[in-house]
C-alpha positions, 0 to 999 in steps of 0.5 A: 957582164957575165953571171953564174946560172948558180946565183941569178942577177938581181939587177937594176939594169934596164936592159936585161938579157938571157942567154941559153947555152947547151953542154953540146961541143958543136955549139961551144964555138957560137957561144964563145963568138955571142959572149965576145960580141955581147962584150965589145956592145958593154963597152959601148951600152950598160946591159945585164946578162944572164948565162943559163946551163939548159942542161941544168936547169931545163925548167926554164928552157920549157918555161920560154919554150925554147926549141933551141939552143943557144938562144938570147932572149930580151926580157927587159923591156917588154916586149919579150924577144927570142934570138936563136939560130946559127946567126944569133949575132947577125939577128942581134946587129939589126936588132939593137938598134931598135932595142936601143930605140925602144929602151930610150922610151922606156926610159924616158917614160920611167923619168917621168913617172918617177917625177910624178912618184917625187911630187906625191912623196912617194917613193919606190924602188923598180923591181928586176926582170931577172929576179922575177925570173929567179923566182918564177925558175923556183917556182916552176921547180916546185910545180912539178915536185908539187905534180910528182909528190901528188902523183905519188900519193894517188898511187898509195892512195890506189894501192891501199883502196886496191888492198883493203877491198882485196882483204875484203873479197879475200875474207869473204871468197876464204868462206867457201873453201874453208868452211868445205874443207872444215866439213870434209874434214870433221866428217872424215874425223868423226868416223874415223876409229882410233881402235881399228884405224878404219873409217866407220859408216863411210863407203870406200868412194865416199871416203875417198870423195871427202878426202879429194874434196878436202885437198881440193879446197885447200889448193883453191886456198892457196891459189888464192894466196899466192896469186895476191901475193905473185901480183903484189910484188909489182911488174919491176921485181924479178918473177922466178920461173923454173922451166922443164920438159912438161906435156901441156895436155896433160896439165890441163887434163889435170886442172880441169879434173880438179875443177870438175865439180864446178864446171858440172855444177853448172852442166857445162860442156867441156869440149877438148881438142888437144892433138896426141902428137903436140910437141912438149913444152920447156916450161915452169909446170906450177906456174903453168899451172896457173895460168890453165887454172886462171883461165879456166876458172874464168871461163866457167865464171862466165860461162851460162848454165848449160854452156861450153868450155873449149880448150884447144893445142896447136903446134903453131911453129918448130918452136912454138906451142898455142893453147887456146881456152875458149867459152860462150859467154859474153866476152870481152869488149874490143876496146878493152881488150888490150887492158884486161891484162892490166893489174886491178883492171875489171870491166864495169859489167864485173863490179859485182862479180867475185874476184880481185883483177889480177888473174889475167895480169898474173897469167900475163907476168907468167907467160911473158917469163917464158918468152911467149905471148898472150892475147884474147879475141872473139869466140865465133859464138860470141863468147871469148878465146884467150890464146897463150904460147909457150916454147917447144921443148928442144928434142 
């Protein structure tokens, strides 16, 4: 007897069988010739059988771990045997006799325990293999809609952890530079005569100082906003990049002009090694931007009062340009190293150190969208070397 995968048997047949069929073309031909064979052995011997579609409902292949398919698996009565192969039927002719041996006792065992559940005056119904396996099929489905549903929400549970301690880094970071923009500013107003348009009480350079402090905070400012918000839109949303003809050098000699006041702050030494003839770059420049800002930022971070800041070009190949930023201070674990471009990702050393996690895998989104590569290793002072490249510039 033949049943749909669709409405599971819920029988009273002592034995039960399951057979496990594939949508595989190769294999139609064995499992036309097994169900002909299984039906010229009903004909001689009641069994039930159940026919399973793997390609539907594949839980139940892994919850007999099945390897194979077609396969006939004995479920009733215990215990439970597998028949798979390309000689199922020669594996069934010298099993069933023994599965008939076996039934028989199983039989007979059952009579007499229904004799004795008579004479107590008791009575109960024998409960189905295959139904067992119905549910037992409904219940894995559901395990692993429970799995994924629990996957799921500890993922919104990370996100939302990972957004309330950025907005509160974020209120805390926005401090700094606003309250040096507001003061550049008010300074610059208050001095500022409306008669004779001139900055009253200030030298030309410090008027000049405050102005440059002034814009200079307010780009920190919106580095720090648009770098959350790059990384918030996930690794699977498309990142736009606008690619032109651009001197990397001469980026770099502008952010770290920008960062000047930090990296003397900490009476860092600024070692630059970028060859007059390095080819230029076909590449997005703000996003590139980015990028040097990300990693020079981080190396004037972790960089000791009084240490050293390189930054390096290389014509690697005809088409490739390396630039590599390197510091002296404590660098990054080699088994870390591979994770550090990870969003959210932060040694356990930086837990108190200001920053969100995402500087390095934004730095990593952007050079990937040029088609380059990012990677980092040890400085030969210990510290670290992060190195980064980006395609020539077709001549």
């Amino acid at each position: 007897m033949q049943v749909s995968q669709d409405q599971p048997i819920y029988s009273e047949a002592p034995l039960q069988l399951l057979l496990f069929v594939d949508g595989r073309p190769k294999s139609r031909q064995q499992v036309q010739r097994i169900r002909a064979y299984l039906k010229e052995l009903q004909a001689e011997y009641s069994f039930e059988v159940e026919t399973i579609d793997v390609g539907q409902q594949p839980y139940l292949a892994e919850h007999f771990k099945l390897i194979a398919t077609p396969a006939l698996i004995k479920i009733h009565p215990e215990p439970r045997q597998v028949l798979a192969g390309s000689n199922i039927i020669a594996q069934l002719k010298n099993w069933w006799p023994r599965w008939q041996a076996a039934l028989d006792a199983y039989l007979k065992v059952q009579e007499d325990l229904q004799e004795r559940i008579e004479d107590n005056g008791k009575a109960t119904s024998p409960k189905s293999t295959i139904r067992s396996v119905a549910v037992s099929a409904e219940l894995i489905r559901l395990s692993d809609e429970i799995f994924r549903l629990k996957q799921e929400k500890d993922n919104l549970q990370e996100q939302l952890q990972f957004k309330d301690r950025v907005i509160a880094m974020l209120a805390h970071d926005l401090r700094n530079p606003l309250t040096a923009a507001a003061i550049a500013i008010e300074t610059l107003q208050s001095n500022y005569n409306l008669d004779t348009g001139q900055f009253q009480r200030l030298k030309p350079s410090m008027t000049a100082h405050l102005l440059k402090q002034a814009r200079n905070q307010t780009k920190v400012i919106d580095r720090m906003i648009a770098d959350l918000l790059e990384v918030g839109r996930g690794k699977d949303t498309e990142f736009p990049i606008l690619p032109q003809k651009i001197q990397l050098g001469k980026v770099c000699l502008d952010v770290l002009e920008e960062l000047c006041d930090r990296y003397t702050a900490k009476s860092q030494e600024v070692e630059i090694d970028i060859p007059s003839d390095l080819p230029y770059v076909y590449a997005d420049p703000e996003r590139i931007r980015q990028v040097l800002v990300n990693l020079l930022d981080n190396a004037i971070k972790y960089t000791p009062q009084g240490g050293k800041i390189s930054v390096a070009g290389l014509h690697r190949t005809t088409q490739k340009v390396q630039f590599s930023i390197g510091d002296t201070g404590p660098g990054i674990p080699v088994e870390n190293r591979d994770r550090i471009f990870e969003n959210h990702f932060r040694l356990q050393r930086d837990e108190g150190t200001e920053g969100y996690g995402i500087g390095l895998c934004l730095c990593q989104r952007i050079i990937l969208a040029h088609y380059g590569q990012i990677w980092v290793d040890s400085a030969p002072n210990n510290g670290a070397w992060f190195h980064f490249t980006l395609p020539v510039y077709p001549s």
